[in-house]
N, C-alpha and C positions, 0 to 999 in steps of 0.2 A: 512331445518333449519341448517343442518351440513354445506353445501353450504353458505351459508348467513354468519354463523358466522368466515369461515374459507375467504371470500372476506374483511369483518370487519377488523380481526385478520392479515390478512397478502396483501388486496386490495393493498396498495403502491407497492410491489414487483410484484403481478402479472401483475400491470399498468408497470414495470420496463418490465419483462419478455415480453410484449405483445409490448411494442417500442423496445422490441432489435430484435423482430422476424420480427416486419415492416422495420428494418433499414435492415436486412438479405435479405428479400424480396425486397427492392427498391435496394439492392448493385446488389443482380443476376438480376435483369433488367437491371441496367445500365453497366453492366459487367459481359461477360459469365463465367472468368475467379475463380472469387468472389466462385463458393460454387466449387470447385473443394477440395479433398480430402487434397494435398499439401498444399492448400493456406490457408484449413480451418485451419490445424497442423499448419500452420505459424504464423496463428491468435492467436493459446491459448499460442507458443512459447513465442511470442513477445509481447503477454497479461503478461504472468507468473509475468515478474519481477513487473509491476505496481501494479496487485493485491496482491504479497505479503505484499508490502510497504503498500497498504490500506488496508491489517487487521491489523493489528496494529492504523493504521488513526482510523479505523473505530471505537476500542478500547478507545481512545483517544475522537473522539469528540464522543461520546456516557456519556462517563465522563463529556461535556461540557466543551473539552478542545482541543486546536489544536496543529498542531506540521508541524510545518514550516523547520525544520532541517533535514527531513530523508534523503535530496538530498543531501546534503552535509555529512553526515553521512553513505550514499552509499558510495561515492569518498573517505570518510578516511579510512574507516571499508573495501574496495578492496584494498586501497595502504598497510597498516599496512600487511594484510594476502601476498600480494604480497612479501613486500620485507625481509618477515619472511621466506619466501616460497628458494626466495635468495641465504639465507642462508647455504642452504642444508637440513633446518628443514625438515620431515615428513610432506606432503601434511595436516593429519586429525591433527596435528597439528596448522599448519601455518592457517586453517580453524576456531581452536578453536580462534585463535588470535584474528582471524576480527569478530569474533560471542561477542566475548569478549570485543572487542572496542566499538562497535554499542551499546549494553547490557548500558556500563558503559556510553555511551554519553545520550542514554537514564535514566537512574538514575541523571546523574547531572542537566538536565533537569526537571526532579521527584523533585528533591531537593532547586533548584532554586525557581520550584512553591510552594511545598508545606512550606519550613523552610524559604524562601530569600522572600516570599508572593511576586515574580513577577509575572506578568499575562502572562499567557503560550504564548501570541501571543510574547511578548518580551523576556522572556526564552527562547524559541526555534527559535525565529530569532538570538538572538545572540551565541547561536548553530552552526544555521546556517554557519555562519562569522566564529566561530573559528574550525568547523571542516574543511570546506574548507579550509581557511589558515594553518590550523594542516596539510592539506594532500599534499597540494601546497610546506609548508616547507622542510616536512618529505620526499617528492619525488624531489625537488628540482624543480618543473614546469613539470618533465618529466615525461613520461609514463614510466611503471616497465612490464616488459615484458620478455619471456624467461622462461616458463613454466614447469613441468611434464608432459606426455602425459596424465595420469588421469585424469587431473583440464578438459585437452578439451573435454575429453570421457566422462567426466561428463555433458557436455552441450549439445554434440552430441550424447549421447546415448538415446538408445530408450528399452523399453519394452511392449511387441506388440504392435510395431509399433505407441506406444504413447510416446513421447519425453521425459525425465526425470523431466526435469524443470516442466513440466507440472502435470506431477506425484507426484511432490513435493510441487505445489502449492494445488493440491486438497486435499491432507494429511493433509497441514496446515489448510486447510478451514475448512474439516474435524472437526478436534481439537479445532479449534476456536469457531465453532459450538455451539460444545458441550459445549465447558470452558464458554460461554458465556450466553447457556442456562440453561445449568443442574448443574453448581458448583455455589460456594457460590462467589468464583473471578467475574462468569458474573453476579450477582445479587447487588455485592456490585457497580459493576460499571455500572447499570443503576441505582441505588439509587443515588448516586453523583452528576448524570449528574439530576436526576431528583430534588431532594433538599437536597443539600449536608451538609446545616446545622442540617437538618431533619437525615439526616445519620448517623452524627455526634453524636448529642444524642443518637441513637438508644446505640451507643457502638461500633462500628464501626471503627477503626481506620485508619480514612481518609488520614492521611499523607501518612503513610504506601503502599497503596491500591494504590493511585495518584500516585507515583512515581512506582511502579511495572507496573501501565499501562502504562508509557511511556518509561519503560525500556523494553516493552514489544514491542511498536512500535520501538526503535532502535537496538530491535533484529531482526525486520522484516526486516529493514535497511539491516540489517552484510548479512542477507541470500540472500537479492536481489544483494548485490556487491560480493557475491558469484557465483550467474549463471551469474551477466553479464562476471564476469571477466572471467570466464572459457571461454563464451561466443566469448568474443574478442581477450581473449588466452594474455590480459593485462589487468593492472589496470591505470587506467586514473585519473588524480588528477581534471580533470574537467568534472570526471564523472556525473550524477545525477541532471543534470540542471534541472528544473522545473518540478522534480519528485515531489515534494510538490504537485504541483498545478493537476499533473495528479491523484494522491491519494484523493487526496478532492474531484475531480471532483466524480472519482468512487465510495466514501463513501456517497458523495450527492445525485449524482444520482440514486444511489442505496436505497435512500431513510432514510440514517442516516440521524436525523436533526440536526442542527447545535447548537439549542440552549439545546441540551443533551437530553440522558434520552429513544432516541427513536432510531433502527436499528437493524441491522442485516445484521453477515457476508454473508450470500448464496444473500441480495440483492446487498452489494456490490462486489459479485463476476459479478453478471447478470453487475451492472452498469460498473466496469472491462473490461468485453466482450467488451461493448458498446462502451467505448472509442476506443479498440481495433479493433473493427470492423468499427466505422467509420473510425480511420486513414489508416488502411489495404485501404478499398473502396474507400477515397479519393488518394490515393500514386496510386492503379492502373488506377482511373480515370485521373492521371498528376494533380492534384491540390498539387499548389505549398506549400512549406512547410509554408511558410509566409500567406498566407490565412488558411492555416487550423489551425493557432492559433488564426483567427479570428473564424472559426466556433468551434472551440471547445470551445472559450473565451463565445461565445454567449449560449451553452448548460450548461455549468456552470450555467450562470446569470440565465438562465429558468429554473433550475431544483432547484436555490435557490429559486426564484420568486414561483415556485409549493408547495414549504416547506413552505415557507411564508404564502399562500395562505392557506394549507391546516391548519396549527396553528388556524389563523386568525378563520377559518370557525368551529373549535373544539372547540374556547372560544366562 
């Protein structure tokens, strides 16, 4: 009985878990190289920055709402800490900057939907637009580069022998967890996503609540333009191209639905992996970069089509 109701209660995820161990399995078939210990540390490295950006997504369309801005919100929230950094500022400074930039682009965001009533797809697209042009300005087109050796030793540091990035996304997951499960923050944001005028009545102070969950996703923003920039030891004004589209992926696939109300971060960390370990499999199988935004275009569409189906099949 405990069995039955814990497939009930959490089936989408263990259906996520059970395709990412088949994709594990089909990558060590068709490459020996695939579960070696380096490659697997490579995998959660080069995972890190997309799963942080979808807790926050995940946060967001659980609310029944999306956010289209965090790629461009990477790219401003690395240049702002970069050319703070410049300066001579103090590294945990020039950190706070970009945690601070990301935070506030999310709030404006918050604010646009909940007080300006636009619809999130057009608030955070036009986000979008002006954080990259904010960071294109602000940088002048160019890279900021020229670092402390901390910011690198932050990217490159390990403890046992598990990378920090990596350490730092599973803290956040951790936390998200919990905020998502056990506090009254994660309760009020699946009540939103699930009938937000119904929330409303309860006493609830919906505007409020909206706008901290999307200031919540552009601080997941500031922290991933944090390890990448450590990462590349610069900040890049055309950072975070199509991070949006890799965040949805891993929130969907991991089983948040789109139309709110329903997720969880530990699926979209499994769905995270997924994307991660298919690009790792496909880069050492030589598939080119340009076909693998067709296959990854196509697991999008099917893990929408799987949400879809499964609604469909619950009404």
């Amino acid at each position: 009985m405990a069995i039955k109701q814990l497939l009930v209660h959490h089936g989408r995820q263990f259906g996520t878990l059970l395709g990412l161990l088949v994709l594990c399995g089909a990558m060590w078939l068709l490459t020996p190289y695939f579960l070696t210990i380096s490659n697997l540390l490579n995998i959660a490295q080069q995972t890190s920055i997309n799963a942080i950006i979808a807790v926050g997504m995940t946060f967001v369309i659980i609310s029944a709402g999306i956010d289209l801005s965090v790629g461009s919100i990477v790219a401003f929230a690395g240049i702002v800490m970069a050319s703070v950094l410049q300066t001579g500022i103090p590294l945990p400074l020039a950190i706070t900057a970009g945690l601070i930039t990301g935070t506030l682009c999310g709030i404006i965001n918050g604010f646009l939907i909940t007080f300006g009533k636009l619809p999130p797809f057009i608030a955070t697209l036009g986000m979008m637009s002006v954080a990259r042009g904010a960071a294109l300005v602000y940088s002048e087109g160019r890279p900021i580069s020229g670092f402390e050796a901390s910011l690198r030793n932050f990217a490159m540091g390990e403890f046992l022998f598990v990378p920090l990035p990596v350490l730092l996304m599973l803290v956040i997951y951790l936390a998200a967890h919990f905020v998502l499960q056990r506090t009254k923050f994660g309760r009020y944001t699946y009540a939103m996503g699930g009938n937000e005028e119904a929330t409303k009545l309860s006493g609830v102070n919906v505007r409020f609540h909206k706008t901290m969950v999307y200031a919540l996703s552009g601080l997941m923003s500031a922290i991933a333009a944090l390890i990448l920039t450590a990462r590349l030891n610069s900040a890049q004004p055309i950072a975070g191209m199509m991070y949006e589209l890799d965040a949805i992926a891993a929130t969907v696939i991991g089983g948040t639905s789109l139309m709110g109300g329903e997720g969880t971060v530990l699926g979209t960390l499994i769905g995270a992996l997924i994307m991660g370990v298919l690009r790792n499999g496909l880069n050492l199988l030589g598939v080119s970069s340009f076909l693998q935004q067709i296959i990854i275009g196509a697991v999008i569409i099917i893990a929408v089509l799987v949400d879809t189906g499964l609604k469909s099949s619950k009404k």
